[in-house]
N, C-alpha and C positions, 0 to 999 in steps of 0.2 A: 282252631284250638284243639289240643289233644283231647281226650276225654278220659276223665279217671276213673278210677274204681276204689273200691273197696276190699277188695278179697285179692291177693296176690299170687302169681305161681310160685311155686315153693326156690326158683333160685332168680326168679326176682330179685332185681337191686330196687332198695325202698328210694323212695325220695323225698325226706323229711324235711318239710315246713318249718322255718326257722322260729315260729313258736311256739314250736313242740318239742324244740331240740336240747333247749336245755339239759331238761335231767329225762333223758331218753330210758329207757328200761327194755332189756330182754323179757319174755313169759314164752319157754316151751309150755307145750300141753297136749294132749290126747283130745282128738276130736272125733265122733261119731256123725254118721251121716245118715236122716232118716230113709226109710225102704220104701214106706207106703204111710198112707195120711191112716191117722192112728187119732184119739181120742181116750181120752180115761184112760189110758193103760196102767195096769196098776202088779203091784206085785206080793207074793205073800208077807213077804217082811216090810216094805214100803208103804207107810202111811196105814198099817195096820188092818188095813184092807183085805177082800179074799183078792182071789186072780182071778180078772174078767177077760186077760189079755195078754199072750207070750210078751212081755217086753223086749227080750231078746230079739225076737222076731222082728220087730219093727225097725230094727236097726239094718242097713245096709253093709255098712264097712264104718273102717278106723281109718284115721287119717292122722299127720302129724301138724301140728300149731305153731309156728315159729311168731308169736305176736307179738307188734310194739305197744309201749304204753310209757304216754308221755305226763312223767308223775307232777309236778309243780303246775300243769296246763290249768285244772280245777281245783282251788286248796283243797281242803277236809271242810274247812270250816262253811266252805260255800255251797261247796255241794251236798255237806249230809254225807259224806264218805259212798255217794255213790259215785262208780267207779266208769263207769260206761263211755264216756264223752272224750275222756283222756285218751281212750280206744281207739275211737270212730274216724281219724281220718283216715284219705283215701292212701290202700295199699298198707295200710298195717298189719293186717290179715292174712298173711303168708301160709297156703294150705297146699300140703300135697308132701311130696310129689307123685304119689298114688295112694289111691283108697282101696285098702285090704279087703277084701270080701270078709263079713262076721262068722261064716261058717269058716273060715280057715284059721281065724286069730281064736277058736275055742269058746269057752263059755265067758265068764268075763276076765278080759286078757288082764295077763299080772307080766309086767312087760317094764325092762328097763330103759327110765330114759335119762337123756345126758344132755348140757348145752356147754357148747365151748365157744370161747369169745376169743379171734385171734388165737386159737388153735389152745387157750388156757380153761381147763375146766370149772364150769362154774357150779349147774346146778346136776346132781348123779341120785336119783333116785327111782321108785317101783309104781308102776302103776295101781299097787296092789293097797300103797298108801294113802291113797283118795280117803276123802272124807267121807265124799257120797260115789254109791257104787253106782255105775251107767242105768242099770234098770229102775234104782232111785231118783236117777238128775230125770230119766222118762216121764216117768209118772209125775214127778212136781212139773215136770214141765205142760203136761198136756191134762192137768186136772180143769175140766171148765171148758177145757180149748182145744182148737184141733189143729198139730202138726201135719205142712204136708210136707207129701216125700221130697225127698232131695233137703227137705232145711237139714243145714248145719247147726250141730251142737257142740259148743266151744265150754270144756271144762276148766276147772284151775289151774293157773301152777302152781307146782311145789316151791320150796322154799329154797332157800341163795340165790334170788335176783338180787340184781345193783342194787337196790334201795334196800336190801336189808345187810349188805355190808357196814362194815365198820374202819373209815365211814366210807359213806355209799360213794356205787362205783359204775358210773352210767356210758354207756358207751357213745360214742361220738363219729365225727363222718370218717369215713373210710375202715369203720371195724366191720369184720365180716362174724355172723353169726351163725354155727352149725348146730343143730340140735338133730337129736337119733333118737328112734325109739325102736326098739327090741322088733323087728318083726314088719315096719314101716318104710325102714331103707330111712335117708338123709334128704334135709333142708338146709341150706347153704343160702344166706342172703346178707349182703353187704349194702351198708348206709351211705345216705349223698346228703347232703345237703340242698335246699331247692333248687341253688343259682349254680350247681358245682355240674347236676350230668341228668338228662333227659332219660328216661323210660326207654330200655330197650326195644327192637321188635320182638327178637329173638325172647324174649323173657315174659313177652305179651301173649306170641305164638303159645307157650307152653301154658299159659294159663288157657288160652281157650282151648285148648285138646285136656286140660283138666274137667274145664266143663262141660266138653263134650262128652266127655267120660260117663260124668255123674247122670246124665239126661238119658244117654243110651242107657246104663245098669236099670235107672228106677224107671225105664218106660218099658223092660222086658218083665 
């Protein structure tokens, strides 16, 4: 039996569970990759706190998020609108297809990003429009608790996914999804359905030289 995963290479073809496929959803996003195992990091304007800790610093690189999320999988009503589950099968996590060193992408990157479905643009906006800025998502993340290096930090997307059309507009098997962000290069991944096409090697290859990547950066 093959063995799945969780986290995708970036032109990975997915292979979606026919009950998750219903009303499937695109989420670009901006992801960050921890450097070193950090605690309490905190920052001037974050949580009102002084600074015990560069949060910047602890940041490795940028990455790009090509995620599915399969919206009808858990109502609202069941789960309290939490969101996570709808997430979590395996290969929805499409990362890469390289991680930018932090010192190169600046202080916190304002960087544009795009997602086109079948080559039709969907969602075009700045990373500059986060709600919470990267050394914010830090600090809530590791108040209490300690990140170690190498965890991935999956932020939000911005807004014109399929479900907030009118009316919504989820993509199905055989649409390929390209998302860009300013500075990241491109993720390209196309949908199968479960019975339609097995997991490439070529597409498996790429993701372990992705992880090999990360394990070499955060152990120098």
């Amino acid at each position: 039996m093959q063995k799945k995963r969780i986290l995708s290479g970036a032109t990975a073809d997915i292979v979606v569970p026919c009950s998750a496929a219903q009303e499937l959803d695109y989420e670009a996003e901006l992801r960050f990759v921890v450097g070193k195992d950090c605690e309490d990091v905190m920052t001037e304007d974050a949580l009102g706190c002084k600074m015990t800790e560069d949060a910047l610093g602890c940041i490795l690189g940028y990455a790009i998020g090509n995620e599915r999320s399969a919206r009808d999988y858990v109502p609202h009503e069941v789960s309290g609108y939490r969101l996570g589950y709808r997430k979590s099968f395996d290969g929805f996590a499409p990362l890469g297809p390289c991680i930018v060193s932090a010192s190169l992408m600046g202080d916190i990157p304002k960087l544009q990003l795009q997602t086109r479905v079948n080559g039709e643009l969907r969602q075009n906006c700045n990373t500059c429009d986060m709600i919470w800025s990267i050394p914010k998502i830090l600090a809530h993340l590791t108040r209490g608790r300690s990140l170690r290096r190498g965890t991935i930090a999956i932020t939000r997307t911005p807004s014109s996914v399929g479900l907030g059309m009118k009316p919504p507009v989820y993509i199905k098997t055989g649409d390929a999804v390209e998302v860009t962000i300013e500075g990241l290069d491109q993720s390209g991944i196309i949908l199968y359905s479960e019975s339609r096409k097995p997991r490439s090697h070529h597409s498996r290859s790429c993701f372990l030289l992705l992880c090999l990547s990360i394990l070499c950066a955060v152990s120098n």
